[in-house]
Structures are given as structure tokens and as C-alpha cells.
VEXDREN-2710 file (C-alpha; in Angstrom, 1 decimal):
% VEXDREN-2710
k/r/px/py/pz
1/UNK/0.0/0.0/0.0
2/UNK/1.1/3.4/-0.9
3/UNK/0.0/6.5/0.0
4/UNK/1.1/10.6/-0.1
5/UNK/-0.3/13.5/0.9
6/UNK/-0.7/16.5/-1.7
7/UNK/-2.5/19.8/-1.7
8/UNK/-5.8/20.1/-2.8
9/UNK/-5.1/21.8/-6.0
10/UNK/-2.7/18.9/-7.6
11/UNK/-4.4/16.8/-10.2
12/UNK/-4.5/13.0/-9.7
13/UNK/-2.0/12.4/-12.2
14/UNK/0.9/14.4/-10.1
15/UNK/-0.8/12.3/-7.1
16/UNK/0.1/9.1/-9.0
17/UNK/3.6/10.6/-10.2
18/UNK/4.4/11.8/-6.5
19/UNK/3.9/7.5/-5.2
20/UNK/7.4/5.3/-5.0
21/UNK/5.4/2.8/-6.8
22/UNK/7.8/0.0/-5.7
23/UNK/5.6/-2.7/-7.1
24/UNK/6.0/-5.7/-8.7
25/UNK/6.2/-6.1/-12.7
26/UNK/3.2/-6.8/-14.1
27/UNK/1.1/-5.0/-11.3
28/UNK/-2.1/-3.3/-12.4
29/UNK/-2.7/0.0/-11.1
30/UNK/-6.7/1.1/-11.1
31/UNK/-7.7/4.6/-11.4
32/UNK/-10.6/6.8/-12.8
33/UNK/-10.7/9.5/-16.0
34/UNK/-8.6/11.6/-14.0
35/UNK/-5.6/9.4/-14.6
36/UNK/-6.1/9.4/-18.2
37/UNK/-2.4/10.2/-19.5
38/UNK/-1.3/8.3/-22.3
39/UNK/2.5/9.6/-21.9
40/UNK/2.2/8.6/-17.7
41/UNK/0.8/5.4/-18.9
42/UNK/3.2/4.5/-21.4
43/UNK/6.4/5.6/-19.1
44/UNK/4.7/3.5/-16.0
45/UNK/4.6/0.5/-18.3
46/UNK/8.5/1.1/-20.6
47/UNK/10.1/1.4/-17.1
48/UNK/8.5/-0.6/-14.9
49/UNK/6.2/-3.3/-16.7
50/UNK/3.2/-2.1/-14.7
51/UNK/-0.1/-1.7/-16.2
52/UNK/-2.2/1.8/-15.6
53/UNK/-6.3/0.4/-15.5
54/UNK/-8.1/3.4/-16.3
55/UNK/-11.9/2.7/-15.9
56/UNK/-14.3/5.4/-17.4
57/UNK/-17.6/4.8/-16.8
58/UNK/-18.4/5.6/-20.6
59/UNK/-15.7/3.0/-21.5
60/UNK/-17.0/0.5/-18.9
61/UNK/-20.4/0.5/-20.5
62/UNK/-19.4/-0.7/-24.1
63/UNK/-16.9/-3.4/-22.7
64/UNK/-18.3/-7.9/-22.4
65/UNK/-20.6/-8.0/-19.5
66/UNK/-17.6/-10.0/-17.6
67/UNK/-15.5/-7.2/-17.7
68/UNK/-18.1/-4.5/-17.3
69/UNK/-18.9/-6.5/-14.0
70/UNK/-15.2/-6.9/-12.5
71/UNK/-14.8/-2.9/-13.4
72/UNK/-17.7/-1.5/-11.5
73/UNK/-16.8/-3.6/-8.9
74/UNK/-13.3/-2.5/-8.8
75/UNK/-14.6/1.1/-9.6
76/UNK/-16.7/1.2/-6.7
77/UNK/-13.9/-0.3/-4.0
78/UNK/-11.8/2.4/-5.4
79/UNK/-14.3/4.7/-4.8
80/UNK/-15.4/3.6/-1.3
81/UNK/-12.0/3.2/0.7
82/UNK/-11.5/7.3/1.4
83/UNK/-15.0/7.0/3.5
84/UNK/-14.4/3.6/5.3
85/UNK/-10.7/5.1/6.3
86/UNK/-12.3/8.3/7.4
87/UNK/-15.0/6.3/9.6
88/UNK/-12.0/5.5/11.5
89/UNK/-11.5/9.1/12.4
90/UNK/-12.4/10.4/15.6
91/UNK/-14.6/13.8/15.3
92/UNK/-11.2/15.9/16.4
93/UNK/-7.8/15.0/15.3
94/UNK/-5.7/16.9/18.3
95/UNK/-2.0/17.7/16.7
96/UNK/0.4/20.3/17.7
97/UNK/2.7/20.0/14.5
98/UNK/1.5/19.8/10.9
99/UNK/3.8/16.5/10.8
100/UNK/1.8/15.3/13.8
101/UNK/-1.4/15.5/12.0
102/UNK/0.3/14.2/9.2
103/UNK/1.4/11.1/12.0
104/UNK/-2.1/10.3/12.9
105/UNK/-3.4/10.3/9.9
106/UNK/-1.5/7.8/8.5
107/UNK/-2.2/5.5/11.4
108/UNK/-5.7/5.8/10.5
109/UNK/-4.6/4.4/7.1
110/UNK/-2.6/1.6/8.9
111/UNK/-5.2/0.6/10.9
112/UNK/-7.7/0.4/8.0
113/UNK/-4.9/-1.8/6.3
114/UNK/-4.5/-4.1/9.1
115/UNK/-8.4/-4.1/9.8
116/UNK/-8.5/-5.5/6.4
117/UNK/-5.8/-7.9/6.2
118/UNK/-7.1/-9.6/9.6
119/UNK/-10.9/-9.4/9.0
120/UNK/-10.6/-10.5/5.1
END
């Protein structure tokens, strides 16, 4: 799992170029429109054999039933893991330091990790 923490105003594709991405070759990466960059996607896979999965919902619509199915489903995890990580969240996050807040937060995103390797 890999995460980073950007301002508001960067698009999703600086998001994606700001991760390590120390994953294995052949690893699929899933993403919505936003990530739609054909240069991104074709330096991800030249250097480092992994696949960018970009799932429109216009695109999803046209594709075999099978696929269509596995890509909403996918689509909506993707699109449901920000709220069950924020469930998590107490209604006050107490930090002195912008690292601090920084600190908790990612221990929120741990402990949704761990919640889910344990529990699945």
C-alpha cells in the first residue's frame, strides 16, 4: 500500500507521479478519467512493466458484460475506501505539528490496512 499527501489543487496524475510505486512487474494500477495520460501510462509500463487500468464509466459501458462487472466492482472499492478510512477518524484529530497531523493520519490508514488484512 502506498500512500502521499498532496494539496488540494494537484491533479490526480501528479498524485500518482508523487507514489514510489515500488511494485512488482506486471502489477495493475486502477484509477478513474482523472488518470487518463497516455505519456504517464506508457512511461509506468517502458520502465517498470506495470499496467495503468483506467476505468471510465463511458468505456465500462461498451466493454463484455464479464468485464463490465469486474470494473464496477473494482470502480466502486476504489471509490469507497477514502470514506471507510475516514469512519476510522475520531470527530477531532488533536495535533500540535502539521507532521503530527500528518502522523495520525497515517495511522488511520494503517489501521484500516491491518483491519483488512485480519478481518478478510
Amino acid at each position: 500500500m502506498e500512500f502521499v499527501f498532496l494539496l488540494g489543487s494537484y491533479s490526480d496524475i501528479q498524485a500518482l507521479n508523487a507514489l514510489p510505486l515500488n511494485l512488482p512487474p506486471n502489477s495493475e494500477i486502477y484509477g478513474d478519467f482523472a488518470y487518463t495520460d497516455y505519456t504517464a501510462e506508457d512511461i509506468l509500463y517502458e520502465e517498470n512493466q506495470i499496467k495503468l487500468m483506467v476505468m471510465q464509466k463511458k468505456i465500462i459501458a461498451t466493454r463484455c458484460p464479464l468485464s463490465q462487472y469486474i470494473k464496477q466492482h473494482i470502480r466502486h472499492y476504489i471509490e469507497t475506501v477514502f470514506s471507510q478510512i475516514t469512519l476510522r477518524f475520531p470527530k477531532s484529530i488533536y495535533a500540535v505539528t502539521f507532521q503530527g497531523f500528518l502522523l495520525k493520519i497515517q495511522t488511520f490508514i494503517w489501521g484500516y490496512t491491518l483491519n483488512k488484512a485480519f478481518i478478510n
